[in-house]
MIVO-125593 format. One record per residue: residue in three letters; z negated, y negated, x negated of N, C-alpha, C in turn. Coordinates in steps of 0.02 Angstrom, whole numbers, padded with zeros to 5 digits, always signed. Each point is the difference from the previous one (the first is absolute). Layout:
REM MIVO-125593
alaZYXZYXZYX...
This chain:
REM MIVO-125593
unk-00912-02229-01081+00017+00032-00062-00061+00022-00038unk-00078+00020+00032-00045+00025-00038+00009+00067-00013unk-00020+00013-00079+00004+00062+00003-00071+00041+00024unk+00035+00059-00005-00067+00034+00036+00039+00092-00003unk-00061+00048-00004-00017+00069-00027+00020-00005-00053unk-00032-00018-00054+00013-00011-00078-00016+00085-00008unk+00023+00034-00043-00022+00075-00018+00024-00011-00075unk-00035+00047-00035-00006+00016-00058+00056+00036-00031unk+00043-00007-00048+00037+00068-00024-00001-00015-00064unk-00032+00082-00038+00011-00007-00079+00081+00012-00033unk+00015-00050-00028+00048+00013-00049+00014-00032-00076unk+00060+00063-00041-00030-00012-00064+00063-00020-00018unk-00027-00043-00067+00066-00065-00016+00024+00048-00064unk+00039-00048-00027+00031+00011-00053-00053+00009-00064unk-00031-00012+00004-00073-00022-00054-00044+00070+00004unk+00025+00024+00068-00056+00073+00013-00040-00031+00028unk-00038-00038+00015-00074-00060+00020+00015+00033+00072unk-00032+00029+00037-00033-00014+00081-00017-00058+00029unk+00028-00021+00041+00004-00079+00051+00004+00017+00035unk-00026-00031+00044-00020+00004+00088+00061-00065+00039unk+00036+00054+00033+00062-00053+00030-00039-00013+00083unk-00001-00046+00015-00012-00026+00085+00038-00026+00034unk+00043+00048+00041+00041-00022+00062-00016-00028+00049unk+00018-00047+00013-00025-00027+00103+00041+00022+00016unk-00020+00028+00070+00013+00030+00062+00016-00064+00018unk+00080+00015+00046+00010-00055+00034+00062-00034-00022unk+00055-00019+00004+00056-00035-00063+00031-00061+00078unk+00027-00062-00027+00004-00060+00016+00060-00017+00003unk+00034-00015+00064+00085+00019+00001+00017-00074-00008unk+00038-00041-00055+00003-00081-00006+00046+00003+00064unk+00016-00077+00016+00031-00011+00047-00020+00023+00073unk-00054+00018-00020-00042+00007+00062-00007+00078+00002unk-00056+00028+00055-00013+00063+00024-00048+00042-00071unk-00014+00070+00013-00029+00014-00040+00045+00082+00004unk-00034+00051-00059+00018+00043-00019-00038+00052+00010unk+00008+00061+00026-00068+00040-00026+00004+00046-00050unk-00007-00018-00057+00001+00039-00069-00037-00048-00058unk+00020+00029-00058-00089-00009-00050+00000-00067-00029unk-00026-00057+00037-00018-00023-00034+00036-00055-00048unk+00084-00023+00031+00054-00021-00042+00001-00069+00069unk+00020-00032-00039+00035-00092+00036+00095+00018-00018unk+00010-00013+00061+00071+00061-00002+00045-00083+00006unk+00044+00010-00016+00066-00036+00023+00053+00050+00057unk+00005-00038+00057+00046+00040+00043+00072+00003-00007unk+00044+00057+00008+00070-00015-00009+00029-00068+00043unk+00040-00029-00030+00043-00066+00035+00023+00063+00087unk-00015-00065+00034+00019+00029+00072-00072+00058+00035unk-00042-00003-00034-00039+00038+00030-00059-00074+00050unk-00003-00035-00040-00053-00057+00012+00048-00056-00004unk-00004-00065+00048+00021-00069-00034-00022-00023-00041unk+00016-00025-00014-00037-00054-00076-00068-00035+00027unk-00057+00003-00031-00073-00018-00007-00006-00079+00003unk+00031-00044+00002+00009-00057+00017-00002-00038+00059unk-00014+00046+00045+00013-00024+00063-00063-00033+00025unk-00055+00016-00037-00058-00042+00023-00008-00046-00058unk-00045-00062+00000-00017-00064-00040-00067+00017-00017unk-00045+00050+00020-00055+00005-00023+00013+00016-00068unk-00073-00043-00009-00015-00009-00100+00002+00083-00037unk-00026-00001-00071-00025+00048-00012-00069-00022-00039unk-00052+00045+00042-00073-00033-00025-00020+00048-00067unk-00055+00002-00030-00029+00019-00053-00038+00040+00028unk+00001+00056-00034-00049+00082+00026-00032+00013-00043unk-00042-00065-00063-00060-00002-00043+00011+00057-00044unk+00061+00031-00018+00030+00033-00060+00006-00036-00072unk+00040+00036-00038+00024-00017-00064+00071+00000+00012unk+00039-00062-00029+00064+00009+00019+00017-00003-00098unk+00076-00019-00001+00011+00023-00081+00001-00064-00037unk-00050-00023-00027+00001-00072-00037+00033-00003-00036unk-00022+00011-00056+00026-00005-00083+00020+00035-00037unk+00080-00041+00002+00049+00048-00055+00007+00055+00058unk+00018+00010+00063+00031+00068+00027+00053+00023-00021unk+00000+00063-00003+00057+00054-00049+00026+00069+00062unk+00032+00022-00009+00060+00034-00017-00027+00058-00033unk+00005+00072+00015+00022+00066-00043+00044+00045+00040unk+00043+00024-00034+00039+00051+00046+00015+00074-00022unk-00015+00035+00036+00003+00081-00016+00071+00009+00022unk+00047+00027-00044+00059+00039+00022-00040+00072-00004unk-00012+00038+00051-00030+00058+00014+00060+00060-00003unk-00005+00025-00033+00048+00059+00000+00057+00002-00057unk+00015+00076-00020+00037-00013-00049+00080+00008-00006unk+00023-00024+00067+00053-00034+00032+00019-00056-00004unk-00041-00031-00027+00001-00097-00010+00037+00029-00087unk-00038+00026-00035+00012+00019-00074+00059+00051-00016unk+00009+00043+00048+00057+00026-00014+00077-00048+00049unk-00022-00033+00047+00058-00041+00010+00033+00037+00084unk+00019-00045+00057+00044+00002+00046+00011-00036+00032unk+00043-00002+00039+00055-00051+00031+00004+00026+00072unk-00014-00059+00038+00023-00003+00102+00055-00078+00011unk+00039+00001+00034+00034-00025+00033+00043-00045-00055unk+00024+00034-00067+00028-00044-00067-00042-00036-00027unk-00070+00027-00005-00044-00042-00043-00034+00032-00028unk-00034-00011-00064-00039+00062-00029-00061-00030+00002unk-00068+00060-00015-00057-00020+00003-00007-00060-00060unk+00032-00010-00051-00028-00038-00074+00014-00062+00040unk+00051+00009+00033+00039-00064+00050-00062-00039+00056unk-00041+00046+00028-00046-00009+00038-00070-00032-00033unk-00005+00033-00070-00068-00009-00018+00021-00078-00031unk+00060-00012-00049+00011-00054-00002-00010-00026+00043unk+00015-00007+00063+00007-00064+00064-00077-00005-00003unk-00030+00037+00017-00081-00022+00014-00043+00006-00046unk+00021-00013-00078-00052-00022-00054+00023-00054-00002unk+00052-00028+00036+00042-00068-00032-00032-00044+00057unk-00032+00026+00062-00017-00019+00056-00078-00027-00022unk-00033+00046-00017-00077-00027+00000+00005-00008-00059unk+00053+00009-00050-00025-00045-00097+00033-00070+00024unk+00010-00027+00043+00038-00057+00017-00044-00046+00059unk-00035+00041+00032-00017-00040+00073-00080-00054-00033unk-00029+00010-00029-00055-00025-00039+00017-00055+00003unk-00016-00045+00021+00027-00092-00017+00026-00005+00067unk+00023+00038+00038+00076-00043+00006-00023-00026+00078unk+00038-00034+00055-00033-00052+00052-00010+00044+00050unk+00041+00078-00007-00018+00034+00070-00086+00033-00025unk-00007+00034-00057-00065+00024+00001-00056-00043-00006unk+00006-00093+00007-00033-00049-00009-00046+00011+00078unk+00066+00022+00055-00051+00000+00051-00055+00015+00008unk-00029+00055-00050-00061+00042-00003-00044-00044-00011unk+00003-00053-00074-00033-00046+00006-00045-00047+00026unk+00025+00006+00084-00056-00029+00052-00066+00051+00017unk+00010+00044-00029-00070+00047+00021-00049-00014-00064unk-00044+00032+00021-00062-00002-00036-00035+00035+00022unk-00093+00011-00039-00041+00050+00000-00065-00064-00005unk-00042+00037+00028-00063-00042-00042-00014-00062+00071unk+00027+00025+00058-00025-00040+00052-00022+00025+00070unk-00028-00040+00029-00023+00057+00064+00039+00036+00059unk-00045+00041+00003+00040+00067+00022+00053-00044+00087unk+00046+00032+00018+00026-00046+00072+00023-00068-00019unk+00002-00034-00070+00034-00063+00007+00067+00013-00035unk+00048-00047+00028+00059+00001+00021+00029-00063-00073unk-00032-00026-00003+00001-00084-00047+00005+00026-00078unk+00015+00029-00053-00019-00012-00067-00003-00060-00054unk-00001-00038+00022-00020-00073-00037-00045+00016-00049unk-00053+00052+00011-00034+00005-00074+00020+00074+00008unk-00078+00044-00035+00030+00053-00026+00049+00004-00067unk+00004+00068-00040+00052+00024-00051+00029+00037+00032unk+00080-00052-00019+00052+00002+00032+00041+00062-00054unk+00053+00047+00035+00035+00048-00028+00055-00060-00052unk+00015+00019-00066+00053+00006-00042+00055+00005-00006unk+00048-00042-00010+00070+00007-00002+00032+00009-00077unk-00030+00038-00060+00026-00015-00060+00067+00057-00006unk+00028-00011-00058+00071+00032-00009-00028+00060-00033unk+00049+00058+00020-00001+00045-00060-00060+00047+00036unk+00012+00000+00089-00045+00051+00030+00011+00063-00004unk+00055+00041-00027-00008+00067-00017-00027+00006-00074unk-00056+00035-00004-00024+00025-00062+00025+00073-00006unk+00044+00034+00015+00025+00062-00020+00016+00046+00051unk+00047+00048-00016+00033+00054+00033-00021+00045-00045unk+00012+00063+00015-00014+00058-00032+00031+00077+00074unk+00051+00022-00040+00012+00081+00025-00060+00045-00015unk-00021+00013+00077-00060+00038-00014+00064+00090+00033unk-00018+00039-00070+00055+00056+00030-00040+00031+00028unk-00052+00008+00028-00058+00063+00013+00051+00024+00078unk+00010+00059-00015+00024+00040+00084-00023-00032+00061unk+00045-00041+00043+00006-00001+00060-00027+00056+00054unk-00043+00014+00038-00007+00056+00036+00053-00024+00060unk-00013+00092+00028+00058-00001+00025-00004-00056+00077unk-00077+00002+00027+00022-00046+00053-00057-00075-00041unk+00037-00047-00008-00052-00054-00007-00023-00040+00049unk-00066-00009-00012-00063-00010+00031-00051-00066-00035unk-00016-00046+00056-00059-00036-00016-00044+00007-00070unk-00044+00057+00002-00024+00007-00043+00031+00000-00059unk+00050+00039-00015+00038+00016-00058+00032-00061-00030unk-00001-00058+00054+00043-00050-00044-00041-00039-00020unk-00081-00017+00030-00058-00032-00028-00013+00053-00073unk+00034+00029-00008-00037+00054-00061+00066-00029-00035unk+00041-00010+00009+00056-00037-00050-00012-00065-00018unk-00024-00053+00036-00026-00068+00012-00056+00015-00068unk-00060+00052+00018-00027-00010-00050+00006+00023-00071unk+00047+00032-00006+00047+00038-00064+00019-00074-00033unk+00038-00033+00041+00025-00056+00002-00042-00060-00038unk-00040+00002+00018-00057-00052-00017-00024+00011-00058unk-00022+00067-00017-00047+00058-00058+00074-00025-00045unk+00053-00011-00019+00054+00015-00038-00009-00063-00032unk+00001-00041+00050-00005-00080-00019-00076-00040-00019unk-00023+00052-00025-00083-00030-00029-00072+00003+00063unk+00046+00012+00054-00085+00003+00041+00008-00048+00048unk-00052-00025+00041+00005-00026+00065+00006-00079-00008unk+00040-00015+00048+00003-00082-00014-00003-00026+00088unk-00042-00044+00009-00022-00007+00069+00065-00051+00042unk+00058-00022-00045+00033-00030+00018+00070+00003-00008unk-00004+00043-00002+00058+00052-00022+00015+00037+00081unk+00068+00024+00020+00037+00054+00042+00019+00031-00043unk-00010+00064+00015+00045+00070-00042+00040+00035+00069unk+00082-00017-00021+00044+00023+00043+00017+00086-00031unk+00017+00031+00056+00008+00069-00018+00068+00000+00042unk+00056+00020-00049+00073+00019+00013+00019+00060+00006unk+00015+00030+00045+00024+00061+00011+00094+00010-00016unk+00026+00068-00037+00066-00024+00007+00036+00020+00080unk+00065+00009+00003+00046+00010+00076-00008+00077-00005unk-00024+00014+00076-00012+00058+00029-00068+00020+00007unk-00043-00038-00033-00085+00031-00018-00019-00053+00042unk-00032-00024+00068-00022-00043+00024-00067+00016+00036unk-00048-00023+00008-00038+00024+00052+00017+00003+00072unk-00017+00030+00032+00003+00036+00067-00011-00082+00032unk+00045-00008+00049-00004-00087+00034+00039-00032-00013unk+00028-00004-00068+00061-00037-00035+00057-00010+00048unk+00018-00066+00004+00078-00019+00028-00006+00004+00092unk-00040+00066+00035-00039-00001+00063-00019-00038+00033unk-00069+00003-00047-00068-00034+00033-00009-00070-00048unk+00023+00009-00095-00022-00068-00016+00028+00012-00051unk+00017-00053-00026+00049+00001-00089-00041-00009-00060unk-00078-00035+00003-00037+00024-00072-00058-00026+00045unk-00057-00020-00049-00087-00003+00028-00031-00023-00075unk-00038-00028+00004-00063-00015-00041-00071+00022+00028unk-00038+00021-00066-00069+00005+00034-00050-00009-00037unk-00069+00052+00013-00027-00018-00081-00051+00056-00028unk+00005+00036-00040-00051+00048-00038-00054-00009-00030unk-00032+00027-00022-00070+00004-00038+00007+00036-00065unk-00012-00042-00067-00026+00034-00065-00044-00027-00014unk-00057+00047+00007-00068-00008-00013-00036-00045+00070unk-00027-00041-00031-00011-00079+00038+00059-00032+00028unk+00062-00006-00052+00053-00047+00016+00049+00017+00062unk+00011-00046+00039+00038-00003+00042+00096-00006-00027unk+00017+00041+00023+00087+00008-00063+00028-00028+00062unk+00044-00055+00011+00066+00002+00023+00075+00022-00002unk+00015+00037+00027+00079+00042-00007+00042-00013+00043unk+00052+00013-00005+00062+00008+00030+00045+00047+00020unk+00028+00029+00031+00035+00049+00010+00083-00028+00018unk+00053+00018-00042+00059-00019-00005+00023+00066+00022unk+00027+00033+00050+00055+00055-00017+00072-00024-00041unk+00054+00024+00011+00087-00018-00022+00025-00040+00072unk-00041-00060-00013+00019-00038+00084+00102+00012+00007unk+00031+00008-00051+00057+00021+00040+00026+00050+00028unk-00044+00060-00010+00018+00040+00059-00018+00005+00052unk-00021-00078+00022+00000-00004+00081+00048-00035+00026unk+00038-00042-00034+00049-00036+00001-00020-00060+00048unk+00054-00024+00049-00044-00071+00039-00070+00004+00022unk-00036+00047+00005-00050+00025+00045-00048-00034-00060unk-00005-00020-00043-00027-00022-00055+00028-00041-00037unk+00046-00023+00027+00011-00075-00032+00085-00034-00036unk+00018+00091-00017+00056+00011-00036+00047-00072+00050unk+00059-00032-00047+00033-00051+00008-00030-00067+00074unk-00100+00010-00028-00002-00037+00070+00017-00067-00030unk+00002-00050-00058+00011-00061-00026+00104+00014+00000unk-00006+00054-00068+00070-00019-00003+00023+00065+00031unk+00087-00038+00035+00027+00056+00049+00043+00039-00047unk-00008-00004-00071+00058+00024-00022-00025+00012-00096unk+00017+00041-00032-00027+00020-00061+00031-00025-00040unk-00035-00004-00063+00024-00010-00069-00030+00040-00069unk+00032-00013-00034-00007+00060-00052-00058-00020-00018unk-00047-00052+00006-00088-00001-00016-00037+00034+00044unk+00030+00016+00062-00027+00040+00057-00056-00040+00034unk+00048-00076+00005-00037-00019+00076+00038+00012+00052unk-00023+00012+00047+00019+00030+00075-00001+00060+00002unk+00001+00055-00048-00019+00075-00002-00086+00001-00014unk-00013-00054-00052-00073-00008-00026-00046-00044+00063unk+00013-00040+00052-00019-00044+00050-00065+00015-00011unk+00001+00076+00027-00085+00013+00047-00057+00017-00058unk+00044+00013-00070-00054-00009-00036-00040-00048-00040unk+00030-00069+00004-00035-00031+00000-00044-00056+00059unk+00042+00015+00048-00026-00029+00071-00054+00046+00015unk-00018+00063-00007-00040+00042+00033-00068-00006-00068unk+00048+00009-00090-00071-00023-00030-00022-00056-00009unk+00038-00057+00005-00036-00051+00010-00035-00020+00049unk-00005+00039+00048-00049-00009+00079-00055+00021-00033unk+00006+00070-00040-00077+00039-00008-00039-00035-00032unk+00037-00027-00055-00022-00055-00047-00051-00030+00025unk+00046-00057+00034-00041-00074+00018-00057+00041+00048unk-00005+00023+00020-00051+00049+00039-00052+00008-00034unk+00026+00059-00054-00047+00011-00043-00055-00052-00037unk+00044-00065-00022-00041-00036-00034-00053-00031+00043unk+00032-00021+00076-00059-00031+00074-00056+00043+00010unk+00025+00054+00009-00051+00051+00040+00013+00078-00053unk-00039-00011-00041+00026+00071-00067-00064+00044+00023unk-00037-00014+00053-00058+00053+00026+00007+00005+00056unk+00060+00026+00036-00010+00001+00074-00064-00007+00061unk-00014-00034+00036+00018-00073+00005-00032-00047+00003unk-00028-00019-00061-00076-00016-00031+00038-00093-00038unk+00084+00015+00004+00032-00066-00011+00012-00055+00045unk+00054+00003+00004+00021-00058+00053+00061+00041+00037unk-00013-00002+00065+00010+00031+00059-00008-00033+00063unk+00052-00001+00047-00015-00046+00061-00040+00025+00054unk+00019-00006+00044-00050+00014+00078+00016+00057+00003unk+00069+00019+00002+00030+00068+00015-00014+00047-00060unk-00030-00022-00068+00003+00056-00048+00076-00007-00052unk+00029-00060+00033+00070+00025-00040-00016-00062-00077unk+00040+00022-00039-00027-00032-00069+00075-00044-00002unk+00012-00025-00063+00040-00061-00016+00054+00006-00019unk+00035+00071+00004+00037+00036-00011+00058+00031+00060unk-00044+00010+00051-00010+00032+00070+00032-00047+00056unk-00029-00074+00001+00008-00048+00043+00069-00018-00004unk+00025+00017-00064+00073-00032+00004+00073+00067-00022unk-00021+00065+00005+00014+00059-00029+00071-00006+00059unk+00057+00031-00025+00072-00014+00024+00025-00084+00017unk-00013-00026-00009-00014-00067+00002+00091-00013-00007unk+00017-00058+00044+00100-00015-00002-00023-00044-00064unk-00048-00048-00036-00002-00037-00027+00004+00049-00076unk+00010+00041-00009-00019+00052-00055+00075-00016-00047unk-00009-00005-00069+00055-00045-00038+00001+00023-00063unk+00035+00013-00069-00004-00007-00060-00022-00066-00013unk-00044+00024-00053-00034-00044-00043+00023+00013-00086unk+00020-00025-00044+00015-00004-00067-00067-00003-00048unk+00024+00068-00026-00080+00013-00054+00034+00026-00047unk-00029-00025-00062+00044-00001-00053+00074-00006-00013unk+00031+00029+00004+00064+00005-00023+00084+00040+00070unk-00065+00025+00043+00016+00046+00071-00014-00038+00052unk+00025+00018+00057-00033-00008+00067-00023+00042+00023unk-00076-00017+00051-00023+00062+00033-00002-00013+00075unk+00010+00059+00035-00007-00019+00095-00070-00003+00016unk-00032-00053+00021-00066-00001+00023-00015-00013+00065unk-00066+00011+00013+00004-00002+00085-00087-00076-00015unk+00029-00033+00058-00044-00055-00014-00092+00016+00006unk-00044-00042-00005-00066+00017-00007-00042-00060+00028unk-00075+00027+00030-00021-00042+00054-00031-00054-00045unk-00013-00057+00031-00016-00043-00025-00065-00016+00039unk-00045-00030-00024-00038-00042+00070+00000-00068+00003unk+00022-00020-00050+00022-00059-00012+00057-00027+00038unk+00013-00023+00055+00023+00011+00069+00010+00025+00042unk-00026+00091-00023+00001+00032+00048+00074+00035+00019unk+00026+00029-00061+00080+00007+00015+00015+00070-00060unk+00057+00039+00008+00036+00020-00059+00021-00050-00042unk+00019-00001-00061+00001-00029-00051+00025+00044-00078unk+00073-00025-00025+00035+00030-00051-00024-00041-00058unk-00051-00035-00011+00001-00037-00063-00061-00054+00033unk-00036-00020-00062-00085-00029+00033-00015-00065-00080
């Protein structure tokens, strides 16, 4: 999972400011295999790969920065389709954005995102052990904000274009925070090229200025329907839209816990094969609702090394 042909591209934010965005060449297919496109840690559709579990190897430390203190949450509803409003399969988008602000304003504390907890930073590069080291954060109240960014969708979206939303994203919310993911939401029909195919979302990571940005890339995981997750917990819907909602929080809570291990591709914690903590257990039969706040959400379990297993709660 190293990256490699980093290239330069200027683009300009919301602020007008010129920033230099840096893509890796190269993108990282979880659940094993790799990709050849820019530069993204892909999640594969269910049925393309088995579940990443099948080996017991650890995940060692790649002498990175992983997300210590206080990790957060921002989310771009990109497009001004989220703001003017629509509806797929009897559910509307307000219906959607509810489910997944209720998802990450809820997961902060709670025993499945505790797993992250066993990682850490601040130890040598190849060890497997975090006994010392600063260990990642479990506090409540990990989304610090959403925001509808309406700026025009182009017509085909692209890598670049959504790191230029990521950092819109960031610029909105005061500026760079090294421990922070900025997820970028696309609404239904606008997906990047690969969607539902080749892979259902990706994390990666940009450049403002000096700073290394971690992002996310969400398309409308339900217009891939099972191929992404749709009713993979529950077989059957309810008017909160779990089992229509499944893959979006099974698919963002993969990027997540990802993001916070390895938020610099793959400079975190990553096994022999490159696959991250997210990856090892990705379609997983053990994958379950978990109760956050006041809802249930479908989650897919997360690696542990702490016996060396998937794991719904730590």
């Amino acid at each position: 999972m190293r990256a490699r042909n980093r290239r330069p591209i200027a683009i300009a934010i919301a602020t007008g400011a010129l920033l230099t965005l840096s893509l890796a060449g190269g993108a990282f297919a979880d659940a094993g295999g790799s990709h050849p496109t820019d530069g993204m840690v892909v999640l594969r559709p269910w049925g393309q790969a088995g579940p990443g579990a099948s080996t017991t190897s650890p995940l060692t430390f790649g002498g990175g920065q992983v997300q210590t203190t206080s990790p957060k949450v921002y989310i771009s509803w990109w497009g001004s389709q989220w703001n003017t409003g629509f509806s797929t399969g009897g559910y509307t988008s307000a219906q959607a954005q509810a489910y997944m602000t209720g998802f990450f304003g809820n997961v902060g504390g709670s025993t499945w995102n505790n797993i992250d907890t066993q990682y850490c930073q601040g130890i040598a590069k190849g060890t497997t052990d975090c006994t010392s080291g600063t260990h990642i954060t479990n506090p409540s109240g990990q989304l610090a904000g959403d925001w509808n960014d309406t700026s025009a969708l182009p017509n085909r979206v692209n890598q670049s274009a959504i790191a230029n939303a990521a950092l819109r994203l960031m610029n909105h919310f005061g500026g760079y925070d090294p421990n922070a993911t900025y997820f970028v939401f696309t609404p239904s029909g606008h997906s990047m090229q690969g969607f539902r195919t080749s892979w259902c979302a990706w994390h990666s990571v940009t450049t403002s200025g000096t700073n290394q940005v971690a992002y996310a890339y969400m398309p409308y995981i339900p217009d891939a329907g099972a191929n992404c997750g749709m009713n993979f917990v529950n077989k059957t819907n309810n008017t909160f839209g779990n089992g229509y909602f499944d893959g979006f929080s099974v698919v963002g809570g993969h990027e997540y816990a990802e993001a916070q291990t390895d938020p610099h591709p793959s400079n975190g914690w990553t096994d022999s094969s490159g696959a991250e903590n997210g990856d090892k257990c990705a379609w997983n039969a053990a994958s379950a609702n978990i109760t956050l706040g006041s809802n249930s959400y479908a989650i897919q379990p997360i690696w542990s090394n702490v016996g060396l297993t998937c794991l719904t709660n730590y």
